[in-house]
N, C-alpha and C positions, 0 to 999 in steps of 0.2 A: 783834311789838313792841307795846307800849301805847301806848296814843294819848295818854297823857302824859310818854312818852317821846318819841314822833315832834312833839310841841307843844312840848316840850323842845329838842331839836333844830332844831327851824325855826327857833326864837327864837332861839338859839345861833348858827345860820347868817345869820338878819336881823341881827344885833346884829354879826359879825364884819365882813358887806357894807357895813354904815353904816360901820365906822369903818375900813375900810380905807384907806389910802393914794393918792392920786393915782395912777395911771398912765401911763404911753406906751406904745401901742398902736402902734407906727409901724415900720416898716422904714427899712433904712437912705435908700431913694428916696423913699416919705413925708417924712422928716427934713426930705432938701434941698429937698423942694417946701415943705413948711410953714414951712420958716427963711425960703424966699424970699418967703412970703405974708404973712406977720409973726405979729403976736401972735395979736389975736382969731381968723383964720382957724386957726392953725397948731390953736387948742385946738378948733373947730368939727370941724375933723378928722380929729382924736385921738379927741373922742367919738362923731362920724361911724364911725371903724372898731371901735370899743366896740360901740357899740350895734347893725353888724351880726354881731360877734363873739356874741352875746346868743341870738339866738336859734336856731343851731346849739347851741349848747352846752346850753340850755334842752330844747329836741329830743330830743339824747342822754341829759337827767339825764332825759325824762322813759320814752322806752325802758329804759333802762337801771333806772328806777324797777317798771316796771311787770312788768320781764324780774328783776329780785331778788323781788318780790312774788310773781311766778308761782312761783318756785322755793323758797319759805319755805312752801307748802302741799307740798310734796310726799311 
């Protein structure tokens, strides 16, 4: 891939993460605990379970990155 393809892409995938949509992150037991905390808390940890969502999945994009790279020289 060109590297102004892959600068291409990034940007495309920065550009999609800004303007995505809110989230809930929560299970249904999350739910009732953060209904029961109220507002400010219930959104502290909604992004509480984001943000350790984040970095498993950064992890695998980056194996996962390095394991399509190894195999594009072969």
């Amino acid at each position: 891939m060109r590297r102004s393809n892959l600068v291409f892409t990034f940007i495309v995938c920065l550009l999609l993460t800004a303007a995505a949509l809110p989230v809930k992150a929560q299970c249904s037991i999350c739910t009732r605990t953060a209904q029961q905390l109220g507002e400010r808390p219930a959104r502290a940890l909604n992004k509480g379970i984001i943000y350790l969502a984040v970095t498993p999945l950064a992890i695998f994009g980056v194996i996962g990155y390095r394991w399509w790279k190894s195999e594009q020289h072969d």
